[in-house]
C-alpha positions as CSV (number, residue, x, y, z in Angstrom):
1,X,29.2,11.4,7.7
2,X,26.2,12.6,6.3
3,X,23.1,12.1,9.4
4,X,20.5,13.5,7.1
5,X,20.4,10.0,5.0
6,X,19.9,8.1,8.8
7,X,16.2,8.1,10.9
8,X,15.8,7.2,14.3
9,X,15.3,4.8,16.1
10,X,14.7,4.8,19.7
11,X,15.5,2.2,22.3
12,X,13.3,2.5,25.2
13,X,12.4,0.3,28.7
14,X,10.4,-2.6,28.5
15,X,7.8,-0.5,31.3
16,X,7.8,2.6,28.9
17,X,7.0,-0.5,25.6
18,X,4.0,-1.9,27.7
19,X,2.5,1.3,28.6
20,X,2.6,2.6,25.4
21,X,1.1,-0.9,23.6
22,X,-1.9,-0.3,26.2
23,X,-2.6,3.4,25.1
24,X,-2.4,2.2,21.5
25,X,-4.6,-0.8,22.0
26,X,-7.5,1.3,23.6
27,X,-7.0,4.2,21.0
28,X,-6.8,1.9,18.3
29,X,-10.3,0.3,19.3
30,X,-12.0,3.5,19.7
31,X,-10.8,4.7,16.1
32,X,-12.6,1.4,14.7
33,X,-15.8,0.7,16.9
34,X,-16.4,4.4,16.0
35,X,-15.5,4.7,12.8
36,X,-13.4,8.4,14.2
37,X,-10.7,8.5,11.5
38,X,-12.8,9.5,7.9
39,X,-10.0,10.0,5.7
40,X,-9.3,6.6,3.2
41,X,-6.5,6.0,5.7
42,X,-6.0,2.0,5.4
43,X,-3.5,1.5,8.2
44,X,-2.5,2.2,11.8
45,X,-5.7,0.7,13.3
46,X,-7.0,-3.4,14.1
47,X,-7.8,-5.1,10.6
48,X,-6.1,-2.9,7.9
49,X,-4.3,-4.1,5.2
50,X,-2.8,-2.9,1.6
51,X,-5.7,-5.2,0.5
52,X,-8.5,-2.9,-0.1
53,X,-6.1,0.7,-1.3
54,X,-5.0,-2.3,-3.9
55,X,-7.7,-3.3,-5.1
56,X,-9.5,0.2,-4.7
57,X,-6.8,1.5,-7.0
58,X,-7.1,-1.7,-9.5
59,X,-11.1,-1.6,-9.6
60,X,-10.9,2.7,-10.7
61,X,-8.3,1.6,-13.3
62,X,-10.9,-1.0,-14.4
63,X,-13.7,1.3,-14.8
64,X,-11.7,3.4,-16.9
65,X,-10.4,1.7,-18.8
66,X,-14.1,-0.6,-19.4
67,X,-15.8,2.8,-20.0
68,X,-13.3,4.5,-21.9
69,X,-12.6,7.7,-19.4
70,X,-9.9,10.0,-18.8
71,X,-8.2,9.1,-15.5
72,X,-5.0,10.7,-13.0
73,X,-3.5,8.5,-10.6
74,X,-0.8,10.3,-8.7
75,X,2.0,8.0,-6.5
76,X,3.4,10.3,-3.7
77,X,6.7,9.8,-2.2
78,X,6.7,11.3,1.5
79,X,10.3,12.0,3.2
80,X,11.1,10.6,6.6
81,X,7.4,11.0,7.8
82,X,7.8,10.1,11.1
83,X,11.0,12.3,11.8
84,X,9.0,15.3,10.7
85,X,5.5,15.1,12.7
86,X,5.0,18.6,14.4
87,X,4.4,17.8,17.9
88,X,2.4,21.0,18.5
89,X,0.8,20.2,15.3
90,X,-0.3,16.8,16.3
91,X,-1.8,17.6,19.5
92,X,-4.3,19.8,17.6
93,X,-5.0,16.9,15.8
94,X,-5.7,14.7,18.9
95,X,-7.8,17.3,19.8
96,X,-9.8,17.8,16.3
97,X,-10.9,14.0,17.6
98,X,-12.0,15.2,20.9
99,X,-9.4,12.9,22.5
100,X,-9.3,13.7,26.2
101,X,-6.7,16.3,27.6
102,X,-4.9,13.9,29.5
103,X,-4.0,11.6,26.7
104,X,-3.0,14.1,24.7
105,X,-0.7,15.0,27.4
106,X,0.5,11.9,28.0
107,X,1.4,11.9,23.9
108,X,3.1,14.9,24.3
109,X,5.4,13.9,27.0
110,X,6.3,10.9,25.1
111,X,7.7,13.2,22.6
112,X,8.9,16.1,24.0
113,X,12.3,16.9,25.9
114,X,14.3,14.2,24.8
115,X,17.8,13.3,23.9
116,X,19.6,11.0,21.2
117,X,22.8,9.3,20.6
118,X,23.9,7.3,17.0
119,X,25.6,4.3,17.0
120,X,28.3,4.7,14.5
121,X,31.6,2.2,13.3
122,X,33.7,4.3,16.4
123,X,31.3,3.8,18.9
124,X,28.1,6.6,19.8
125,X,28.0,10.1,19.4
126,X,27.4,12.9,21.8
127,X,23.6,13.5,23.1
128,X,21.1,16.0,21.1
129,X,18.6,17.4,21.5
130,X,15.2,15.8,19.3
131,X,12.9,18.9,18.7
132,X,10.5,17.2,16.5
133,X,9.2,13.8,14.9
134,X,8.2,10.6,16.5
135,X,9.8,7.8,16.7
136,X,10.3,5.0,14.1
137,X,9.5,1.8,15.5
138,X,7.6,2.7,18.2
139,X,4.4,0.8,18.5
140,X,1.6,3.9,18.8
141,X,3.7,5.6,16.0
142,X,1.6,4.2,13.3
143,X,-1.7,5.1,14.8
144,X,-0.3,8.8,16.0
145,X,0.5,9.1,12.0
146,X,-2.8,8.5,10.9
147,X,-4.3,11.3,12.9
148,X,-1.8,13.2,12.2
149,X,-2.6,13.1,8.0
150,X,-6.3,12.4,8.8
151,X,-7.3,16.3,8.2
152,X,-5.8,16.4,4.9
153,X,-7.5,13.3,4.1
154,X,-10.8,14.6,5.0
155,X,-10.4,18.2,3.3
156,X,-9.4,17.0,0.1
157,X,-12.5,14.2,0.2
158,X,-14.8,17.2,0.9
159,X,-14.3,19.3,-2.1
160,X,-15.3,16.3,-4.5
161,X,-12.3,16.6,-6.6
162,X,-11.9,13.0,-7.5
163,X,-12.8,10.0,-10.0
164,X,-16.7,9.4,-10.3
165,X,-18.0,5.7,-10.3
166,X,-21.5,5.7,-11.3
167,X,-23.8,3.2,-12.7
168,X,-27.7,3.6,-13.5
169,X,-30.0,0.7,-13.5
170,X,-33.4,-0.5,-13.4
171,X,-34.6,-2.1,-10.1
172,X,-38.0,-3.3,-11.6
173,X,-37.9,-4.1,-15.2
174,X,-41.9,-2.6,-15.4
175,X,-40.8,0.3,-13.9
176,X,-38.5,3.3,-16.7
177,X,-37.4,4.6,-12.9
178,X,-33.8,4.8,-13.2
179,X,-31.4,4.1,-9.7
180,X,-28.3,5.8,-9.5
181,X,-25.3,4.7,-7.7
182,X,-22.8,6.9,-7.5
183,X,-19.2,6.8,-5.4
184,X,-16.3,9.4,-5.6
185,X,-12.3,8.4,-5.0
186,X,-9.9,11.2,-4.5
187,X,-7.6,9.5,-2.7
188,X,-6.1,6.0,-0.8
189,X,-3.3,6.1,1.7
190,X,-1.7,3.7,3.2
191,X,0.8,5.3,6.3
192,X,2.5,8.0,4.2
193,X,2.5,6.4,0.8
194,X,0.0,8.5,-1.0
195,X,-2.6,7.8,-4.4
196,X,-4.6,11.1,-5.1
197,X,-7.0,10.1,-8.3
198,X,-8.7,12.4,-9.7
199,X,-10.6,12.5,-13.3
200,X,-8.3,15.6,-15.4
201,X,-5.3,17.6,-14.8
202,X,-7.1,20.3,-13.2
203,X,-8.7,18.7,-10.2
204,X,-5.1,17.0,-9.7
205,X,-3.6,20.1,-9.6
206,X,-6.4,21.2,-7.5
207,X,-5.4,18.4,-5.2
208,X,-1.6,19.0,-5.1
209,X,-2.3,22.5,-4.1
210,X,-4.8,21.8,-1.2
211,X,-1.9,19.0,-0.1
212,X,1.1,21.3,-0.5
213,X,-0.4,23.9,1.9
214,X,-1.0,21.3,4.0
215,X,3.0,19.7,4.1
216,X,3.7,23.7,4.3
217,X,1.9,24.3,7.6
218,X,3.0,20.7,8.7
219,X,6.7,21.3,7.5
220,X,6.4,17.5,5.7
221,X,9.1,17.2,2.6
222,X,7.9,15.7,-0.6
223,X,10.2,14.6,-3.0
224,X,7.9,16.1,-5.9
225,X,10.4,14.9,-8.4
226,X,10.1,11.5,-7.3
227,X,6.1,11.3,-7.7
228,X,5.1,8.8,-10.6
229,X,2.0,9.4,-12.6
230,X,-0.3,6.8,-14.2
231,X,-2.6,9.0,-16.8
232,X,-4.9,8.4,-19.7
233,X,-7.1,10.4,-21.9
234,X,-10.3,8.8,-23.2
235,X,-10.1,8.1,-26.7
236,X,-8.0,6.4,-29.0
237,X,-4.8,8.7,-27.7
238,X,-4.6,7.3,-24.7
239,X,-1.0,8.2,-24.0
240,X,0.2,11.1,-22.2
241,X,3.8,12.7,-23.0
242,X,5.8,14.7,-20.8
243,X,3.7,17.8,-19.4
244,X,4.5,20.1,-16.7
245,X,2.2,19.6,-13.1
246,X,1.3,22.4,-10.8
247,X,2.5,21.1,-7.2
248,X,1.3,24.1,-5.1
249,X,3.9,26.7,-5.3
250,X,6.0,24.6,-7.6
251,X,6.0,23.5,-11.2
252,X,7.5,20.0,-11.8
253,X,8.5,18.4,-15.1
254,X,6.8,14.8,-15.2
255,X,6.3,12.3,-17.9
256,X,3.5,9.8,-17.2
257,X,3.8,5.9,-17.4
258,X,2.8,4.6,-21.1
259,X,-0.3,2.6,-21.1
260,X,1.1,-0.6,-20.8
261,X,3.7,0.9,-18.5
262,X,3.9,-0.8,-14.9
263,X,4.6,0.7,-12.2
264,X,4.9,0.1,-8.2
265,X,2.3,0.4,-5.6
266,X,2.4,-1.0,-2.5
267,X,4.7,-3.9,-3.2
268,X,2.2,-5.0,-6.6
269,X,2.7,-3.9,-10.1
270,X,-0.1,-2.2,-11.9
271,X,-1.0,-0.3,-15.1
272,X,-3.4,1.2,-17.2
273,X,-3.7,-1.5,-19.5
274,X,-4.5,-4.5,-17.8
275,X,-1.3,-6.2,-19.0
276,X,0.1,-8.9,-16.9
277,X,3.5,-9.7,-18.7
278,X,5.5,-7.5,-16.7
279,X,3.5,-9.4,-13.4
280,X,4.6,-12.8,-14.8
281,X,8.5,-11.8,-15.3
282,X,8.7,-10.6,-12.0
283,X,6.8,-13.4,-10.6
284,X,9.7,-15.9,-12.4
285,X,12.6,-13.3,-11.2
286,X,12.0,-13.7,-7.8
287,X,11.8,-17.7,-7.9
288,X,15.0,-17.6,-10.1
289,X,16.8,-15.3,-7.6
290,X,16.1,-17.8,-4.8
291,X,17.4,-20.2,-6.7
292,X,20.8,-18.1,-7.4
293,X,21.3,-17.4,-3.7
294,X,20.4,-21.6,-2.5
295,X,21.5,-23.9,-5.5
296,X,25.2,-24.1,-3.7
297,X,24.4,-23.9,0.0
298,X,24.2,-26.8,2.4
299,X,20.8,-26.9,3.1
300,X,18.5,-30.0,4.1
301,X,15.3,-31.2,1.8
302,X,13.2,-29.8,5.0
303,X,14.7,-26.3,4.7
304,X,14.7,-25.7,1.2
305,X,10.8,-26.7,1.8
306,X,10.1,-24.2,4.7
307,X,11.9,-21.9,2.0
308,X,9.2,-22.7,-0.8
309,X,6.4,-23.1,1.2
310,X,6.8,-20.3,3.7
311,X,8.5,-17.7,1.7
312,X,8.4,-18.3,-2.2
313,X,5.0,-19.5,-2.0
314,X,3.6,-16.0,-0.2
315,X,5.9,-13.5,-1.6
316,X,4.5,-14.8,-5.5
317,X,0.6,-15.3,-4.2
318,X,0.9,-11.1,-3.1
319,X,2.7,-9.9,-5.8
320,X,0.8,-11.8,-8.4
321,X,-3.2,-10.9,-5.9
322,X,-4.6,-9.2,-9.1
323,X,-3.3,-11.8,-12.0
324,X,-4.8,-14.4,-12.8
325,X,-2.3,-17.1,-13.7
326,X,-3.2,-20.1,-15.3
327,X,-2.1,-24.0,-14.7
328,X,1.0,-23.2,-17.6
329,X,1.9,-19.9,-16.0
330,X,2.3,-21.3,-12.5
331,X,4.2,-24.4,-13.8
332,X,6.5,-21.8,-16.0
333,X,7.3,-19.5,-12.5
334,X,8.0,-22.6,-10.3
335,X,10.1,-24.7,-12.7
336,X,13.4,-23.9,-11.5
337,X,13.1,-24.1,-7.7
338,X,10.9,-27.7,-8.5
339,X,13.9,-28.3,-11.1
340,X,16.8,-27.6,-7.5
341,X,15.0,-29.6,-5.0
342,X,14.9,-32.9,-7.5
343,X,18.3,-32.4,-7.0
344,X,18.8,-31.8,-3.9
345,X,17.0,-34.5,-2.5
346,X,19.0,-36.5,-6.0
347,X,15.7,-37.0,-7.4
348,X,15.4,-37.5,-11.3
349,X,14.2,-34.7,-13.2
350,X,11.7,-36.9,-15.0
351,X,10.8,-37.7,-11.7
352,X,6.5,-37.4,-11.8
353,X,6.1,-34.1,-10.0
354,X,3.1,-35.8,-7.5
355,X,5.9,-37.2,-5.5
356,X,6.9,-33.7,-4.4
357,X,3.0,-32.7,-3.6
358,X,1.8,-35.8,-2.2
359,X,1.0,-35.0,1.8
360,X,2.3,-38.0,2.9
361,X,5.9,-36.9,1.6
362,X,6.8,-33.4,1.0
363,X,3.7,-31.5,1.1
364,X,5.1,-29.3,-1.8
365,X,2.5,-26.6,-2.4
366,X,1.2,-26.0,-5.7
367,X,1.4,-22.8,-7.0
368,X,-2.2,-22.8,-9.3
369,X,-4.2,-24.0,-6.4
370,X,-2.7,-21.6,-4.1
371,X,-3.5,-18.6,-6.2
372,X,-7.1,-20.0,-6.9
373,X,-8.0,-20.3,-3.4
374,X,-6.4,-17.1,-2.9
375,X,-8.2,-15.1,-5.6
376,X,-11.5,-17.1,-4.0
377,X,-10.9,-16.1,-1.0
378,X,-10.4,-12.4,-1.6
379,X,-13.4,-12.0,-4.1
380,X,-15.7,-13.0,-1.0
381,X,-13.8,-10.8,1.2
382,X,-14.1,-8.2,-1.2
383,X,-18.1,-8.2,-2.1
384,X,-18.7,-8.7,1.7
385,X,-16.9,-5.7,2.5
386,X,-18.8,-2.6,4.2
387,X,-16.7,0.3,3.7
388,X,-15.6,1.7,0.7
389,X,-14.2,-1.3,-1.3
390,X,-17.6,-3.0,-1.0
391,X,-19.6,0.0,-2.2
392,X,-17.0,0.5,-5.1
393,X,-17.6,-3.4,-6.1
394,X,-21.0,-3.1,-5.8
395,X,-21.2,-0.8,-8.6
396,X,-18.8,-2.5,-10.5
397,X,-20.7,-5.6,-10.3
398,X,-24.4,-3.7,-10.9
């Protein structure tokens, strides 16, 4: 049995639970009130969300793309994160924040000097000793991970290696004075799933070399192979072909997604072209595959609701947040499952489809005002926003 491909995860008292959701709590609302943590860190603290590094990344690609500019947008793949935090190493860190000494101990006695056992299929193995990492699941794990990466963060937003949003304008249309708005992105984390973005191959490698020092001291492991790479030239040549990428003391051989390549991030498709075909197939897979793993099981009318409503329903409104479907596109994705409960419920298939979406009988959600009031809703959250995402839509909007 190989343990290497296994992380742990540790089952502790309900006491030990409580105490530690009270230390997190406290820390957490100091981080925020304060603004402590500088890095473009969007999780481990009250009111983050993969909503603004998505639409960070999406609005940069925009701008590109509108303005014709050469653009790198590197995906990082972190290994085991949380099994390879330096306890040592993160103290300093608690300290860097002026944390007092006696929470930091209290941190370090949660992490230090203990033992595990693995269940396996012939029961749990002998006790060992755990010498470094924190552990998965635990609820101040998150927040200890952010301070942890937070230096990087900062360091690499310092030397001003990234993509430049700018836009000049005239305030008063009597006045030549021009006003500049300027805003630089070098990177967007989100726990230990990297972006760096930077504006040419040499500030990205610039980048990789500041962050591979860093994983170096900090003994992280990147799967460098594994990084995917979103890259465009200005001009009419906007694809890149295979090139090799200086990693800090490595070389690896990566080929770039094609322009209307899609690829991954944070659970939403994006790429360099604005294309939204590859959105709308998986959009229809994932109805489609519901309706594979349902369409013979014994299920009641009210069930295969809950099913449509509470998970369908969300899983398509996130992965579709930056598409704009219209009324045919949503009536395309939901066809099938529509199609399954008429019979189900032995409904006709000509059956008008307001039966199914009056209130008064099933409540059946429709898809094309869900996503409206979605994409409503997060356009006002989004140019009401005081931190970065609202700064970067500001220019974009100027």
């Amino acid at each position: 049995m190989q343990f290497n491909k296994y992380s742990s995860y540790n089952t502790i008292g309900n006491s030990t639970k409580s105490s530690q959701r009270l230390l997190n709590n406290r820390l957490a609302t100091l981080m925020v009130q304060h603004n402590i943590l500088k890095g473009n860190q969007f999780a481990g603290v009250p009111g983050s969300s993969t909503f603004e590094p998505i639409r960070i990344i999406n609005e940069i690609i925009e701008d590109a793309r509108e303005k014709n500019k050469e653009i790198w947008i590197l995906f990082q793949d972190l290994s085991k994160a949380y099994d390879r935090v330096n306890i040592h190493m993160l103290d300093k860190a608690l300290k860097r924040l002026k944390i007092p000494q006696s929470f930091c101990n209290i941190i370090r006695n949660l992490f230090t000097n203990r033992k595990n056992r693995i269940f396996t299929a012939v029961g749990l193995t002998d006790e060992y000793d755990v010498l470094i990492g924190i552990d998965q699941g635990e609820v101040i794990s998150p927040l200890l991970w952010c301070i942890y990466y937070d230096p990087l963060l900062c360091e690499i937003e310092s030397r001003k290696l990234g993509y430049c949003l700018n836009h000049h304008y005239r305030q008063n249309l009597y006045n030549d004075q021009q006003t500049e708005l300027e805003q630089q992105i070098v990177d967007s984390a989100f726990m230990d799933d990297t972006t760096w973005i930077a504006e040419n191959q040499n500030n990205m490698e610039s980048i990789l070399s500041i962050a591979d020092d860093f994983y170096l001291l900090n003994n992280i492991k990147v799967n460098k192979e594994k990084s995917k790479l979103l890259a465009k030239r200005s001009g009419k040549e906007k694809t890149i072909q295979k090139l090799q990428l200086s990693f800090g003391r490595e070389t690896i051989d990566i080929t770039p997604a094609t322009y209307r390549e899609s690829i991954r991030i944070l659970g939403v498709w994006i790429n360099l072209a604005g294309h939204r075909k590859y959105v709308l197939q998986q959009a229809c897979m994932e109805v489609l595959s519901m309706c594979n793993i349902i369409k013979r099981k014994p299920i009641t009318d009210k069930q295969l609701l809950y099913l449509y409503n509470m998970v369908i329903i969300p899983r398509i409104e996130y992965r579709t947040q930056l598409t704009i479907l219209s009324k045919r596109d949503c009536d395309s994705i939901i066809a099938p499952f529509r199609q399954l409960y008429k019979n189900k419920i032995r409904l006709s298939s000509t059956a008008p489809n307001a039966i199914l979406e009056n209130n008064f009988i099933y409540k059946f959600r429709d898809l094309y005002e869900v996503q409206l009031q979605s994409k409503i809703t997060n356009f006002v959250i989004q140019i009401n926003d005081q931190n970065l995402l609202g700064k970067i839509t500001d220019i974009r909007l100027k």
